[in-house]
N, C-alpha and C positions, 0 to 999 in steps of 0.2 A: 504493500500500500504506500502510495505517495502523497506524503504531507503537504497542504498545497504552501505555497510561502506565506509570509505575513501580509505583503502589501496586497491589498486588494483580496482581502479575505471575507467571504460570501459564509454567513450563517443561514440568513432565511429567503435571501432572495430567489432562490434557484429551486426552490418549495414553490409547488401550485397552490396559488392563496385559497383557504377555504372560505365561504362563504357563512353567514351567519345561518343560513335555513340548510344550510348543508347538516351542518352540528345541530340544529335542530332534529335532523332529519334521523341522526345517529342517537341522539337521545330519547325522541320516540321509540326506536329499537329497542333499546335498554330497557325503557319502562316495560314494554311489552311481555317481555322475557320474566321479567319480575312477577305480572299476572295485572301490573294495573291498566285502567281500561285506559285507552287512549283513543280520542275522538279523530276523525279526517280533520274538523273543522277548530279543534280545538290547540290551544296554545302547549306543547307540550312539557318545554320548561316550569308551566305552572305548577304541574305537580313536587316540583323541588324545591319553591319559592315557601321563605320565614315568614311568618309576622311578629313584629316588634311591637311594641304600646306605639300608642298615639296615630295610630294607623300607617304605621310604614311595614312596606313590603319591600321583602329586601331579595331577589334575584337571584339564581347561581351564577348568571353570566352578564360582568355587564362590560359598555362597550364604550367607545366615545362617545355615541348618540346619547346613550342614557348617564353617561358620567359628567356630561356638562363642558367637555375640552378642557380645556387648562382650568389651573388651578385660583383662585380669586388674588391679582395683587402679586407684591414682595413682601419678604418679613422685615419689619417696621416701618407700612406703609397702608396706607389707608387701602380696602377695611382691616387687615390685620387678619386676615384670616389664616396666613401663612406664618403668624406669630407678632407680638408684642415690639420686639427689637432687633434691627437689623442685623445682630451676632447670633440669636437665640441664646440658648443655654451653651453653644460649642464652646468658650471662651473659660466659661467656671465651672458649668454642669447647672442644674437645678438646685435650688436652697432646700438642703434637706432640713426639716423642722420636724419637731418630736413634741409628741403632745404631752401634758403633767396632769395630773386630776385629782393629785394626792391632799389631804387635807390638815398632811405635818410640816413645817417649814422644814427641820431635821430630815426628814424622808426626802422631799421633792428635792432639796439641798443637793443632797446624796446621788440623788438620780441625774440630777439637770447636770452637775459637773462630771459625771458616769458617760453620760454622753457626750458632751463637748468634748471631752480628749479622744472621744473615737468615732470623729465621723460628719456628728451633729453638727449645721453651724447655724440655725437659731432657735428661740425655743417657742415654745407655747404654751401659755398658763391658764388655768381654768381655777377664777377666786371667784369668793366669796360664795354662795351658798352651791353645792355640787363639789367643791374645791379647795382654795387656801383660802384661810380668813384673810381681807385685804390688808391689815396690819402686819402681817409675815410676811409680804413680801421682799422686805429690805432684807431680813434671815435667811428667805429661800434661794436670794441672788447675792448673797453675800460668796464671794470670791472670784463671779462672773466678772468677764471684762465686756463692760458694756460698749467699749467701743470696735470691738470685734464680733460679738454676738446679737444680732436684734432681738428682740423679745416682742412678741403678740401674746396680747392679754384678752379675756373671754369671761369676763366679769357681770354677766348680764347686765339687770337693771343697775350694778354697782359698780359701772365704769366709768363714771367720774371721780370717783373715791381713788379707784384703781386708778384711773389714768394722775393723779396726784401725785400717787406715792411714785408712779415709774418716771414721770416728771421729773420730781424732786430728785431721785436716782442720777439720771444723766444729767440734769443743771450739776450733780455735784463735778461730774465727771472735770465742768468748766472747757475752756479753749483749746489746751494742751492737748486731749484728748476726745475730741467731741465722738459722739456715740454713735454705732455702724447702724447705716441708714437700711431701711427695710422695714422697721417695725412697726407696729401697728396696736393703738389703741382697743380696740377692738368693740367699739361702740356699736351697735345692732338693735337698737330699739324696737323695730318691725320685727326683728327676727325675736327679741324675747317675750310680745306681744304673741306670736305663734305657740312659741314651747308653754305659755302661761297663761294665755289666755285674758293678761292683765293690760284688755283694751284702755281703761282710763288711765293708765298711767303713762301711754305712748307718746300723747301731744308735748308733756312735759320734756321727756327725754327726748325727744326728737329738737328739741330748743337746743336742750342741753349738748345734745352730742353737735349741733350746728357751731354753738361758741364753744366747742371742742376745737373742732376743724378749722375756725379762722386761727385760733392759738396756735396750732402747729400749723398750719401756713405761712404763719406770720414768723412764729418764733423757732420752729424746730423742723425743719426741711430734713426730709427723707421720710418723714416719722407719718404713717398715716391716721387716722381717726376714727375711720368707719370701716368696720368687714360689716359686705355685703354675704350675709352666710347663708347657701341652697340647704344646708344638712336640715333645718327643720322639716322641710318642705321633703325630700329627701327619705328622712326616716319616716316621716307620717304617708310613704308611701307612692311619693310622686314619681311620674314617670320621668324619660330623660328631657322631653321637652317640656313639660308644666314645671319641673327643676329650675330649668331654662328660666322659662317665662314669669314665675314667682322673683327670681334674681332680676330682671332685667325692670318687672316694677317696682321693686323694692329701691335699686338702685336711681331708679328715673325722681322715687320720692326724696329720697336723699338729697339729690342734686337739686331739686325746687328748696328744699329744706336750707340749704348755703346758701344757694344764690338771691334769698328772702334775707338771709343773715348777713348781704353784702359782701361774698366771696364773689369774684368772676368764673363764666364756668369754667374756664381750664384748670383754677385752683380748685374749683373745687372737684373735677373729676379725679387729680392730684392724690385726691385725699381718701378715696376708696377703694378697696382690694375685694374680690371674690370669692370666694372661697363654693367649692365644688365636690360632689360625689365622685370619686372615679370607682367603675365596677371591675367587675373579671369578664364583661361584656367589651372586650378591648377597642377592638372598631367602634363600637357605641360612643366609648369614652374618649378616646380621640377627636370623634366627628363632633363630639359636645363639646369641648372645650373651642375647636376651629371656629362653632357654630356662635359659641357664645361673644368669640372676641370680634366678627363679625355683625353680631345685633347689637351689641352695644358700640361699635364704631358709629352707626346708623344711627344710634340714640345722640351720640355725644354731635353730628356731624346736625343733629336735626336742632340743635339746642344752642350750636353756634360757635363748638371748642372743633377750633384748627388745627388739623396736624397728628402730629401725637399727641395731642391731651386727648384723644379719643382711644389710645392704647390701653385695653384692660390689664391690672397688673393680674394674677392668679393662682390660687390655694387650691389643690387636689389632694384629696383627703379620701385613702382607700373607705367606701364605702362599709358603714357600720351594720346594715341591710341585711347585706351578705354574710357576716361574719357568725357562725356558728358556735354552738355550747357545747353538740355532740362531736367527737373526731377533732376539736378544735386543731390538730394538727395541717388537718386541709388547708386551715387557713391562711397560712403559709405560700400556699399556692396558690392563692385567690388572690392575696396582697400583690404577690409579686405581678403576674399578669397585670393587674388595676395601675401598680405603679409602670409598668411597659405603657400600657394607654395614659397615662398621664403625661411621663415622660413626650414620648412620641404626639402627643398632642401640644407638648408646650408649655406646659404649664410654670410656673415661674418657682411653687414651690411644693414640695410634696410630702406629703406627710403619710407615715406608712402605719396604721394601728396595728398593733401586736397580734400576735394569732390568740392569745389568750381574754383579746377585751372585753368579748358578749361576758367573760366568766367572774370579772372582776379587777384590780388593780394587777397590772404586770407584772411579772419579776423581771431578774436583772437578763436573765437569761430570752426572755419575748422583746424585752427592748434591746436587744444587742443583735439578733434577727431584723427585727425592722430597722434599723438602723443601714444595718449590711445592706439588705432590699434594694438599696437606692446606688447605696458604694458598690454594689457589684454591677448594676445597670450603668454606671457610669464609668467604674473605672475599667471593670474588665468584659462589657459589651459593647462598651464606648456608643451610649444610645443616643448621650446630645452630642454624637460628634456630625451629626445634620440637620441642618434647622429643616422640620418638618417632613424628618423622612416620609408620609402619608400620602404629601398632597402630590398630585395626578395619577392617584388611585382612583379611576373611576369609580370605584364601588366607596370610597370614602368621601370625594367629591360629591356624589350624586347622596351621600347619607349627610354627609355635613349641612346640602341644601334644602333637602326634604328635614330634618329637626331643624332648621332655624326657620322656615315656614313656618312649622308646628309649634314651635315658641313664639314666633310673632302674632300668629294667631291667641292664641293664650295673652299674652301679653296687653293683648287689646281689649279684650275681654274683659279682664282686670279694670283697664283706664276708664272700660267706659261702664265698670260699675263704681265709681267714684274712687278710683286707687287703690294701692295695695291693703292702706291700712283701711278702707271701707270694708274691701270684698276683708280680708280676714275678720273685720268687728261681724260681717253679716252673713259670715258662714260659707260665700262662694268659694274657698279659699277649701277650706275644709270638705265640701260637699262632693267637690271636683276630685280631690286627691281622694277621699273614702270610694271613690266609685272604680277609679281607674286600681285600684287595690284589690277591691275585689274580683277586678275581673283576673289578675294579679295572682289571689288566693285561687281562684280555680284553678289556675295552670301549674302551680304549684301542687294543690290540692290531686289533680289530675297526672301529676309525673311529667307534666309536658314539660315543665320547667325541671330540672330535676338538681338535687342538691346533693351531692356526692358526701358520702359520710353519713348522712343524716334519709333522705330517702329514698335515696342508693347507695347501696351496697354501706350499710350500717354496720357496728361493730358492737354487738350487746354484751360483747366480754370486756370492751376498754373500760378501762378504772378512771374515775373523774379526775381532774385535776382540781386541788384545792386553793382558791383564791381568799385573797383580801377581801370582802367588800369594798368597792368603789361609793364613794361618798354619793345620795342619794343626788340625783339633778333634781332642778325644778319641771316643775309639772304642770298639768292642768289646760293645757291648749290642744295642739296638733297630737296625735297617739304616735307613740315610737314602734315603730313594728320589724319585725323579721321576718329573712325569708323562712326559716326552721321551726315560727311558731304552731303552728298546727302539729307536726310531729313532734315537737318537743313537749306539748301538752299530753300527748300521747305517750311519749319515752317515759312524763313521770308520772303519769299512772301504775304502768308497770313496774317503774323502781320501787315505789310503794308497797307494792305487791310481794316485791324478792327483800322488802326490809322485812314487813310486818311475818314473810312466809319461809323466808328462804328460800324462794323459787318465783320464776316468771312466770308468766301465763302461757301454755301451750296449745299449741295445735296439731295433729295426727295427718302425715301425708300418707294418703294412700296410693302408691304409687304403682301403678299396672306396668306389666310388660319387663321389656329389658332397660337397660341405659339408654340404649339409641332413641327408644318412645319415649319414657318421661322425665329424661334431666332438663330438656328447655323449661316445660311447665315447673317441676319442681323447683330450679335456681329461680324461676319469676314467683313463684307464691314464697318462697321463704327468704328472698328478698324484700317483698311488699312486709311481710309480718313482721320482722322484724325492724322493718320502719315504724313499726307501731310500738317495737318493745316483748313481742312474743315470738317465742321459741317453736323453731317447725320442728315435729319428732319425725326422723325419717328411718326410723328402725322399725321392720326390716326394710330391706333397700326397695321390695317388688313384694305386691298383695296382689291375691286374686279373691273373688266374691267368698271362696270359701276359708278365707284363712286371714281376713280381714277385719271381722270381727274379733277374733280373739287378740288380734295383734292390738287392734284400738283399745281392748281394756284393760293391755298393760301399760301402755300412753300413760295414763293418765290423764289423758287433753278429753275435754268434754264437746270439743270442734273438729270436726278432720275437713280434711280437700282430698278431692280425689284428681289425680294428674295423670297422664297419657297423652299419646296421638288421636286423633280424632276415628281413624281406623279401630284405635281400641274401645274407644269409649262404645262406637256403635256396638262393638261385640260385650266387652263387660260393664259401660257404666253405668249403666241402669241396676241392675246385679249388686253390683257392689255400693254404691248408694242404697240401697234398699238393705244389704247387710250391714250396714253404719247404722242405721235407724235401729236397725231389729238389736244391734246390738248397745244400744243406750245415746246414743250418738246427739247430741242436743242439736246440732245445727251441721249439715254437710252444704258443702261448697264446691264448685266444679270449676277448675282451673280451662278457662276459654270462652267463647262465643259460640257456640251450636246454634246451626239454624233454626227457621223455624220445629219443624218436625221432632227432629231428635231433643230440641229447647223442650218440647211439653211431654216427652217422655221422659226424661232426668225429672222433670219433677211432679211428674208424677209416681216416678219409685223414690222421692224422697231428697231430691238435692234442693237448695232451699237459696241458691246465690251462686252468681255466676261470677267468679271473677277476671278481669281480662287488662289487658295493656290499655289505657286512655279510660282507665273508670276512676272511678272517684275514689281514690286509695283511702283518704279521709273517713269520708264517712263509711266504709269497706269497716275501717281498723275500728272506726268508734263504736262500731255496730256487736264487733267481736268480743270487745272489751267489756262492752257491756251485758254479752248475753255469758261471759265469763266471772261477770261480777265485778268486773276489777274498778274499784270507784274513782 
């Protein structure tokens, strides 16, 4: 074989270009093969197309047509879609920032200089009620060098107190040393009106954090005043674009908020930071951050700020949604991924939750993981060494335009029910996110979603890990939800069960045939149960009608399922459901969908629940638990 030489070296030109309806044409074949029906007239790629919340359907194949051509812009150029600043992160990487929630000065002390020598370079504090008393904070940042480390503070309703004592901090610092710009007050009135519900107290603090903002415009440059924070919005459920568009009016109210207090608007765009979900949905979160520094270039360019004062600064913050009680080790996985999409979307800082959060305060050992998260993505995948590796990805492109439609709509919506802090006093706000959850919960609820550890492929022998409690958050507005809660409501029923019994709640496979017939059926029901907390007994390996019952009544399980191929069923399952019954059997179950026909003979010899792939695992597990006792 002869190597052809370098100059004038043909990869794909000397290929007969395929056609798009060609590939269509081969993937109709494929579907075929598989058993799905495929119309003459109909679209065949459909049958492989996602849907995401907020109605986006998202493609297996997309092309320049559908990807929109190039990409919007340069990076640090109006809209900013391509990023914030003409270097991106290639020059220093991303600010890694580390969250604190602890409520000792001596503890967070401990921590917050834990990490600054390995890694960390600014922090984040969460005072006063959730957190540190705002009086500790001079103790908690005692040996920190303020003018090397920023500090963002998370002080709810008590961020004038807090922004005092961090004030008086870097005044001490004086000339010599002035303080490393980045930080942020972290004023959020609208957002602690959400978590609290404490509408009458928003107009005050919204005064208040306004003559925040002209003080550090005036007096302390670099230092901002306001995070715009998605996380309430976020954990109460929102999707990625109502995330979006909840930010984008909160942020719009802010800026009337200054520019009433006689800041101009560039100062006072100056003066607010974002702060954002990133998930383990990595293209999602990518295309949300592009999407987000683009609507609000549009806000700032609508409002009359030139240039880059329309540059959103941005805080991605692995999503708490996600993060799991059961296997918490997954989470590890999730983080990482979340911080890739964040990373790769641009974000200015990111902050990685430990795999331990949902459980309680971290040890030294979950924040030294998160930590790493960001030091390995940057030093040794070298991830900002491209500003915006994404953009002219069609399928990112064409996702980045469809969510910032979908938050501008949202966004509107908001405006023209009298603002953010209207629609939150009067429920739109709430009403919106409770709806798109639920539909949220089904998919979840349905496996369509699936949560690895928890309602896949679960582990009911792992031993908990024993946490701190984390100091209570405030309460009383938006609900904090998980994707795990429905099963984990579930998990603790049954630990209940193996405290008060010394054993979990079981259930009897009856399992026909050889391996080859019922290991599929069998790994999917004692997958599904064990997502609920109960133990499948698969002893012996293979039952027939006559040797069934007695196997069941040494179980001990007052439930069996009966599993095979469908071949088998037609020959024993009728049989052997009827010898479940006969033999004490409280409730039999048949692993599958049988048609009609063979559906009303199973129960008529006594199967009483059919289970299959896309049912309702939820109410499946609650139904068992309950005809089990288990409270």
């Amino acid at each position: 074989m002869t190597v052809p030489p370098e100059e004038g070296l043909s990869l794909a030109e000397d290929f007969p270009e395929a056609t798009y309806e060609q590939w269509q044409q081969l993937v109709s074949g494929v579907l075929r093969k598989t058993g799905a029906t495929v119309t003459d007239d109909a679209v065949p790629e459909s049958a492989l197309t996602t849907t995401l919340p907020d109605g986006i359907t998202v493609r297996p194949l997309y092309t320049r047509d559908e990807g929109g051509g190039d990409p919007h812009g340069r990076p640090g150029f109006p809209p900013f879609t391509r990023g914030a600043d003409p270097e991106g992160n290639v020059a220093r990487g991303w600010d890694i920032r580390q969250r604190h929630t602890r409520a000792d000065a001596e503890g967070t002390r401990e921590a917050v200089l834990g990490d600054l020598e390995n890694g960390v370079t600014s922090l984040w504090l969460t005072l006063g009620p959730g957190g540190l008393p705002v009086g500790d904070l001079e103790r908690a940042l005692e040996g920190v060098y303020l003018d090397l480390a920023p500090v963002v503070l998370d002080a709810g309703d008590q961020f004038g107190a807090a922004a005092v004592e961090l004030l008086r901090l870097r005044e001490a610092l004086g000339a010599a040393a002035p303080p490393a710009p980045g930080g942020s007050l972290g004023a959020d009135p609208l957002g602690h009106a959400a978590r609290t519900a404490a509408h009458d107290q928003a107009a005050g603090l919204r005064r208040e954090a306004a003559e925040l903002a002209a003080r550090c415009a005036t007096g302390h440059p670099g230092l901002r005043a306001y995070v715009v924070d998605a996380l309430p919005y976020h954990e109460a459920g929102a999707s990625p674009a109502r995330e979006l568009g909840c930010a984008l009016a909160t942020g719009v109210s802010y800026l009337r908020d200054m520019t009433a207090a006689g800041l101009p608007v560039e100062a006072a765009c100056a003066q607010l930071e974002f702060r954002y979900a990133a998930t383990a949905d990595q293209f999602t979160t990518v295309a949300a951050l592009r999407a987000a520094r683009r609507l609000w270039a549009r806000v700032a360019q609508a409002c009359g700020a030139a240039g880059e004062a329309g540059a959103q600064r941005q805080h991605a913050v692995t999503s708490p949604v996600m993060m799991t009680r059961r296997d918490p080790w997954v989470n590890m996985l999730r983080t990482t991924v979340a911080t890739l999409g964040a990373g790769a979307g641009g974000a200015d800082a990111v902050t990685v939750l430990p795999f331990d959060d949902a459980l309680g305060l971290p040890d030294a050992f979950a924040r030294r993981i998160a930590r790493n998260t960001s030091s390995i993505l940057l030093e040794e995948s070298q991830l900002a060494g491209v500003i915006d590796p994404a953009g002219g990805s069609w399928y990112v492109e064409a996702l980045t335009d469809e969510l910032a439609r979908a938050a501008w709509s949202w966004f509107q919506e908001i405006e023209g029910a009298g603002g953010m802090a209207a629609a939150l006093r009067d429920g739109l706000v709430a009403e919106r996110l409770r709806e798109g959850w639920a539909e949220r919960s089904a998919a979840l609820a349905r496996r369509k979603e699936p949560v690895t550890g928890v309602s896949e492929f679960p582990d009911l022998d792992e031993r908990p890990l024993p946490r701190q409690a984390a100091p209570e958050r405030p309460g009383g507005g938006l609900p904090r939800v998980r994707r795990d809660d429905a099963f984990e409501a579930l998990r603790a029923r049954s630990d209940a069960r193996l405290a008060a019994t010394g054993a979990r709640p079981a259930l009897f496979l009856a399992a026909l045939g050889p391996a080859a017939a019922h290991t599929a059926r069998v790994s999917f029901v004692s997958n599904l149960l064990q997502a609920g907390g109960i133990r499948p007994v698969h002893d012996p390996v293979t039952v027939d009608p006559d040797s069934v019952g007695e196997a069941f009544a040494r179980s001990g399980a007052t439930v069996a399922c009966v599993c095979s191929s469908d071949a088998l069923y037609a020959e024993r399952g009728a049989a052997t459901a009827a010898a479940l019954k006969a033999a004490g059997a409280e409730r039999v179950l048949l692993a599958g969908r049988p048609a009609a026909g063979p559906r009303e003979e199973y129960l008529a010899a006594g199967v009483d629940e059919f289970v299959f792939a896309g049912g309702d695992a939820v109410a499946t597990l609650t139904s068992l638990l309950d005809r089990m006792g288990v409270s």
